[in-house]
N, C-alpha and C positions, 0 to 999 in steps of 0.2 A: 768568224772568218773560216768555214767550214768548209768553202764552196770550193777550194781547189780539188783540180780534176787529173791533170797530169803528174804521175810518179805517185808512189807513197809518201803521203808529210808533205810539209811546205816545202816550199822553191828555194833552195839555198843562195844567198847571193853574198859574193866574198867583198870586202873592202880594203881594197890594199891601200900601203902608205902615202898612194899619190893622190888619194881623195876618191880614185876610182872604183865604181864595183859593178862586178862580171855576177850575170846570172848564170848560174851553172847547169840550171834547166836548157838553155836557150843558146849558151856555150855565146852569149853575147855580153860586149860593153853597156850598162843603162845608164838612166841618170833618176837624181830625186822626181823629177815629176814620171816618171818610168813606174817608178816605186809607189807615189801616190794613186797614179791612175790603177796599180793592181790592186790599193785598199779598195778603190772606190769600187769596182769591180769584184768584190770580194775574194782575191786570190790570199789564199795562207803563204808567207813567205817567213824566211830567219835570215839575216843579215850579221854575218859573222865576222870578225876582223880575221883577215886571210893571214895573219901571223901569229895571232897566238888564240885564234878559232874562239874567242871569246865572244859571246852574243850580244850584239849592240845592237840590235833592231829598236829596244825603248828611247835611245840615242839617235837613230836615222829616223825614228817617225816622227818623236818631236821637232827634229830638222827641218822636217817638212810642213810641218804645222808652222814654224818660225816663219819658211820662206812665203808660205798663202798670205800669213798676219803682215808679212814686208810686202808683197806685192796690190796689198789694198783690201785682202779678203778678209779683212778685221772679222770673228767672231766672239771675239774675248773678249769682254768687256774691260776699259780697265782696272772698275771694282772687284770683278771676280778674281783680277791674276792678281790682285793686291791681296785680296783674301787667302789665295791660293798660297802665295810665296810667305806669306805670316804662319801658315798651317807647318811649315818645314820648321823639324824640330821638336813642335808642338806634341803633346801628350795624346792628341787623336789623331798624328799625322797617319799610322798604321789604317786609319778606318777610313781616310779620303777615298783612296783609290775607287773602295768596294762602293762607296755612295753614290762617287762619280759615274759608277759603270751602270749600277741601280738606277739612275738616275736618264743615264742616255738611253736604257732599255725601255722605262717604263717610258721616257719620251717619242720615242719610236713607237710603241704601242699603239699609245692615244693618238698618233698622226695614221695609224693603222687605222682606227677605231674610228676615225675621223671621218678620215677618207670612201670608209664601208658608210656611214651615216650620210653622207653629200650624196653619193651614187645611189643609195636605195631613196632619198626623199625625192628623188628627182627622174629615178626610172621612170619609164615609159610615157613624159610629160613633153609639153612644147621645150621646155628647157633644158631637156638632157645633155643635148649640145652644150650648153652654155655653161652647164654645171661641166661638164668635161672640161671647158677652158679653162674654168676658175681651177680647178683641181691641178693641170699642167701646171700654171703661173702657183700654188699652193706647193706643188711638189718641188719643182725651180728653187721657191725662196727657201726651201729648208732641203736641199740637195746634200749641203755640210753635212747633215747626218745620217744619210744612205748610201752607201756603196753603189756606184753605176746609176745615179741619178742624173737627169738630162742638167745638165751645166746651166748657170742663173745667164740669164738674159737670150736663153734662145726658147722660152717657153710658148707655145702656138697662140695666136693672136686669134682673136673672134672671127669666124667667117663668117661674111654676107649672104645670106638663104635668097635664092633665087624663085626659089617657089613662094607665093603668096599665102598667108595662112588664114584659113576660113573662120577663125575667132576673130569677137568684136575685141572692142581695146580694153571694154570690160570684164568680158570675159577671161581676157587673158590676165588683168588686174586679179581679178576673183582664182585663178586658177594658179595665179603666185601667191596670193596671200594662203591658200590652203598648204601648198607644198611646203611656206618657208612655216608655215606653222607645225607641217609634220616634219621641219628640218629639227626646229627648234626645240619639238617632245623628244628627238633622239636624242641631239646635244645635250638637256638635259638628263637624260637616261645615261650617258654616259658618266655624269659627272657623279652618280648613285654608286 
């Protein structure tokens, strides 16, 4: 959360006793999804209780996290937060957090790695386009874990080519089956 640009340090935002909290950047009222749309956006913020300036930001983001899980955006499984809530207390509860972050990093990567693997098997082929779809709809279903990802269900839909294409239907059989074979030596390379 490096990406903030305005002032020195994150964006301070006070929360007073009546539930409300003022960004002081902005010298405005916000609200939780205010808050979330700056994670997804990568804005660094701190979230202070305006009365005795103690830092409850770990307290407003899981709030936020509660209210996506109430609103239907389940990504918790219930076995993991079963897992989770068992860890509390527990003699490795100290080492979760570090696993967890390890864990969303390295995940991020490989959807990096991924993503660079789709686009290069598919440069300069009849299918580029269509590997571009698949990628939209791929980046969509896993938006939860990138900051300023396009929001699930408005991912771009196939368009219809107006132009006729001068390959036979074998051709273009033969010319998918090479590409997804050079998808499939990246995929594997990755997983090396």
């Amino acid at each position: 959360m490096k990406k903030h640009t305005a002032g020195d340090g994150p964006a301070i935002i006070k929360k007073y006793a009546n539930r409300r909290l003022y960004n002081t950047e902005t010298s405005s009222y916000i609200t939780l999804e205010h808050l979330a749309a700056m994670t997804r956006e990568g804005r660094d913020f701190k979230v202070v209780d305006a009365k005795s300036d103690e830092d409850i930001t770990h307290n407003i983001l899981t709030q936020i996290i509660m209210e996506e899980e109430a609103r239907g955006e389940t990504m918790l499984p219930v076995n993991f937060l079963r897992q989770l809530i068992s860890m509390y207390g527990d003699s490795m509860q100290a080492m979760v957090p570090g696993y967890l972050e390890a864990s969303m990093d390295s995940f991020r990567r490989n959807q990096l790695q991924f993503k660079s693997a789709v686009e290069g098997a598919f440069a300069n082929s009849p299918f580029a386009e269509l590997a571009k779809q698949n990628m939209a709809m791929f980046e969509a279903a896993t938006s939860a874990f990138k900051p300023g990802a396009v929001a699930p269900g408005t991912a771009a839909t196939p368009a219809k080519s107006d132009t006729p294409t001068a390959m036979s239907k074998d051709d273009e059989i033969a010319a998918l089956k090479a590409e997804l074979g050079k998808l499939v030596e990246k995929i594997d390379k990755l997983g090396d």
